[in-house]
Residue, then its C-alpha position, 0 to 999 in steps of 0.5 A: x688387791x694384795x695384803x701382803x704388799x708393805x707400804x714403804x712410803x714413810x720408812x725410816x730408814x727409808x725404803x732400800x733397793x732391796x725393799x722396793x725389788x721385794x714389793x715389786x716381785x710381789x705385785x708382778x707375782x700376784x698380777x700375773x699367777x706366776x710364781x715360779x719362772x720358767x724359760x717362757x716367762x721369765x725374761x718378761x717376768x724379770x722385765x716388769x719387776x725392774x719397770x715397777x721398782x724403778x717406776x716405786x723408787x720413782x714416786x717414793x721420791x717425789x712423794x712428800x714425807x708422810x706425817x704417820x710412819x706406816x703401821x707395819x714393817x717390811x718383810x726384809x727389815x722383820x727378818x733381819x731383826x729376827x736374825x739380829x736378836 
């Protein structure tokens, strides 16, 4: 559905708060067409990112580990090693 959606399952370190908000905007984002809040969207926008993120941290732990780590590495972690370097 959408490629831009990280796997966090895996990771090591594993996935942060920040991480799991970032793939949860994502997907609220690419399932509703709104990419820019307004006043009218908003508040329901804002409530279904905590809904998927709590529901992503949710299975995230109780999932067992995996055996391969994922292939790619989340935007966030990609950004701060750029900065880093």
């Amino acid at each position: 559905m959408c490629r831009n959606i990280t796997t966090l399952r895996g990771l090591e370190p594993s996935a942060t708060t920040a991480e799991i908000e970032a793939g949860a905007r994502q997907y609220v984002r690419k399932i509703t067409g709104v990419q820019n809040t307004s006043a009218a969207t908003e508040e329901a926008f804002e409530r279904a990112v905590a809904i998927i993120a709590k529901a992503t941290t949710e299975v995230l732990a109780e999932l067992p580990p995996r055996k391969v780590p994922p292939k790619t590495e989340p935007p966030l972690r990609r950004i701060a090693r750029t900065r880093a370097s």
